[in-house]
C-alpha positions as CSV (number, residue, x, y, z in Angstrom):
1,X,126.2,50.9,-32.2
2,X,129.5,50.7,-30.4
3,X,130.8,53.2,-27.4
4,X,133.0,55.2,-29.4
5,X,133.8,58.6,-27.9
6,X,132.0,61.0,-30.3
7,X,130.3,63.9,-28.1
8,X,126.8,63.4,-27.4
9,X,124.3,65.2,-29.3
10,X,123.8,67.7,-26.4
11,X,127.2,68.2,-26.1
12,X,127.3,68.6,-30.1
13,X,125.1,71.5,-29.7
14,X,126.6,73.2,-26.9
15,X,130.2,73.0,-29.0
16,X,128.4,74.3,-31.9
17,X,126.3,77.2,-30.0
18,X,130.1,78.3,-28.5
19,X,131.4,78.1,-31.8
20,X,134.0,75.4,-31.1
21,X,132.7,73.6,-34.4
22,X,130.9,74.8,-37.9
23,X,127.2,73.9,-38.9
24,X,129.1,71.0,-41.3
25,X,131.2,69.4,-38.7
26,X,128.0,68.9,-36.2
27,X,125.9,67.6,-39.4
28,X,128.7,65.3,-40.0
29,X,129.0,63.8,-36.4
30,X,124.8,63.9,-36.2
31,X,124.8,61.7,-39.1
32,X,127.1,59.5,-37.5
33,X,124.6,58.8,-34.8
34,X,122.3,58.9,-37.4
35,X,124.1,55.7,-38.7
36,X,124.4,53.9,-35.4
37,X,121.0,53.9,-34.8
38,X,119.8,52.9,-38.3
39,X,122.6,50.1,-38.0
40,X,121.0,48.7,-34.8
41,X,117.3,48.6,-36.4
42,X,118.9,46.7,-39.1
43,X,120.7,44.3,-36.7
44,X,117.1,44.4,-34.7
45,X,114.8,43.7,-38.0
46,X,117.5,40.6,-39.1
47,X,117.9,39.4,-35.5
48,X,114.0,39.7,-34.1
49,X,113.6,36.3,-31.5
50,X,117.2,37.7,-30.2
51,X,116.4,41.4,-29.4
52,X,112.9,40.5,-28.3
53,X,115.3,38.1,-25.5
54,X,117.0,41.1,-25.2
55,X,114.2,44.0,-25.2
56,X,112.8,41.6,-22.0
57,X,115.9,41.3,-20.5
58,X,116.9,44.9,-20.1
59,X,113.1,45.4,-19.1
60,X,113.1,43.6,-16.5
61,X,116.4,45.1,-15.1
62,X,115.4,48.6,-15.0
63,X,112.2,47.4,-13.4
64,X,113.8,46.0,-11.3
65,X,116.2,49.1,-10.4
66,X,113.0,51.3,-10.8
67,X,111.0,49.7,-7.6
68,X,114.0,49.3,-5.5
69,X,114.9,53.3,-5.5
70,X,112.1,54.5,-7.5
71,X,111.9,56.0,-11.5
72,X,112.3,59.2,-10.6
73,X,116.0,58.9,-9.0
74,X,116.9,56.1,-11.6
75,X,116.5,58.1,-14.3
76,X,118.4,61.1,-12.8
77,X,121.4,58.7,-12.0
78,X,121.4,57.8,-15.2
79,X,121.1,61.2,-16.8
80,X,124.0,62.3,-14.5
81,X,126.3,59.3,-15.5
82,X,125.1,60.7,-19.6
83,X,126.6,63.9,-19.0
84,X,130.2,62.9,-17.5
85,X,132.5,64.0,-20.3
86,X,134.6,60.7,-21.8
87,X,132.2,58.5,-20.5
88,X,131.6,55.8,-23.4
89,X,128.0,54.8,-21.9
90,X,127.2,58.3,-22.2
91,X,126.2,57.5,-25.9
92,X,123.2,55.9,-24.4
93,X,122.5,57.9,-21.4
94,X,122.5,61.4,-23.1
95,X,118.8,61.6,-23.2
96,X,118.1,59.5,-19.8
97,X,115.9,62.6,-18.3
98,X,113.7,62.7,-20.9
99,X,110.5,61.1,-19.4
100,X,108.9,59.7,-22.5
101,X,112.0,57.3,-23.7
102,X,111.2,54.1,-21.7
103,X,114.0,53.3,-18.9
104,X,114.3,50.1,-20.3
105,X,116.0,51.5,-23.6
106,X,119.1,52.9,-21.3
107,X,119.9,49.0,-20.6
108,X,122.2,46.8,-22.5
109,X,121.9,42.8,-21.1
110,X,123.5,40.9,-23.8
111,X,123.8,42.6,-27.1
112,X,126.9,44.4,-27.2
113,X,128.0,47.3,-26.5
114,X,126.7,46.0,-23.2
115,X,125.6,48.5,-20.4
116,X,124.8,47.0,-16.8
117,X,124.3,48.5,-13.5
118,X,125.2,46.1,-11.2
119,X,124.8,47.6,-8.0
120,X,123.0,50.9,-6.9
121,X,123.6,52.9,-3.5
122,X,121.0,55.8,-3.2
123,X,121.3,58.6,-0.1
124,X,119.9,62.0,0.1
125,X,122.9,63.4,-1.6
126,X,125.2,60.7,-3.0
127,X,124.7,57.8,-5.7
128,X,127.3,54.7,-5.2
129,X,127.3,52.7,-8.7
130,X,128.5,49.7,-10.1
131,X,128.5,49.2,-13.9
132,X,129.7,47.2,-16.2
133,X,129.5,48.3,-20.1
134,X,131.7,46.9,-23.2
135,X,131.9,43.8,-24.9
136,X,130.0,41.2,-23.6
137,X,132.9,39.0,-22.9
138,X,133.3,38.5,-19.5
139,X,137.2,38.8,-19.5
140,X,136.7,42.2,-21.7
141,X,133.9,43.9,-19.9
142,X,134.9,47.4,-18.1
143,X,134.1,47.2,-14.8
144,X,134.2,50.7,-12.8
145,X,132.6,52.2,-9.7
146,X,130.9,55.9,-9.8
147,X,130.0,58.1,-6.7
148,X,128.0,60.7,-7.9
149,X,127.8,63.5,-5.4
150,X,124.7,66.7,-5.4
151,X,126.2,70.1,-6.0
152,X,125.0,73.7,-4.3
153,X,121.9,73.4,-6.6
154,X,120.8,69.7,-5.5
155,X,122.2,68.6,-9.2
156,X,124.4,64.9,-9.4
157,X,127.6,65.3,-10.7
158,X,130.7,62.6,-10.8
159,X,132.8,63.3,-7.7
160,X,134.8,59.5,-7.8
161,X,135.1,57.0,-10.7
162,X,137.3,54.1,-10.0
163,X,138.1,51.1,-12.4
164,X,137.1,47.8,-10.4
């Protein structure tokens, strides 16, 4: 799986539903996700001492980030951050809300694409994060800063996003 800037399966069903593509076109780009994901269980099923490493890793970050501001308003930070249109992370994020895919699959330590939140500022009605997501390499890793700000109806959306 890489962060490439395909639209996110809900926002492949919202083109289709408006019309903006055919019933073949979103097939097509479902079975490119399709792909991604069977690549990664490949990598995963070849590679298993490394993503166990890895699987522990990320856990132990959204724990973490999880009982410092609570699951709850972690997982609707990163549900906001999976709907921000252009956002390459968003490949992972898209489906943050659901409650039943574990927090720790939205976190990328090591394996690359990485996905890191580095710092996390929670108030009643704004969410100040730092994340880094990319290639693991130090040098090559994206670095940005996102305010999220609530709307009339209490929902987060990106107000600021600033390369750091």
């Amino acid at each position: 799986m890489n962060f490439g800037l395909i639209p996110t399966p809900p926002e492949l069903f919202r083109q289709f539903e408006r019309g903006d593509i055919s019933r073949e076109e979103l097939q097509a780009t479902m079975a490119l996700h399709a792909r991604g994901l069977i690549t990664e269980m490949e990598t995963e099923q070849k590679n298993p001492k490394t993503s166990y490493i890895e699987r522990l890793r990320n856990f132990a970050a959204a724990r973490k980030l999880a009982k410092k501001h609570g699951t709850a308003k972690l997982r609707e930070t990163l549900a906001a951050m999976g709907r921000i249109e252009g956002f390459p992370p968003a490949q992972i994020l898209w489906n943050a809300g659901h409650s039943d895919v574990p927090l720790h699959c939205f976190f990328r330590s090591r394996i690359e694409p990485v996905f890191r939140i580095t710092r996390m500022e929670i108030t009643a009605m704004k969410v100040e994060v730092d994340i880094e997501y990319g290639p693991h390499d130090k040098k090559s890793t994206i670095r940005e800063s996102l305010t999220l700000q609530r709307d009339a109806a209490l929902n987060l959306e990106m107000s600021e996003r600033t390369k750091r």
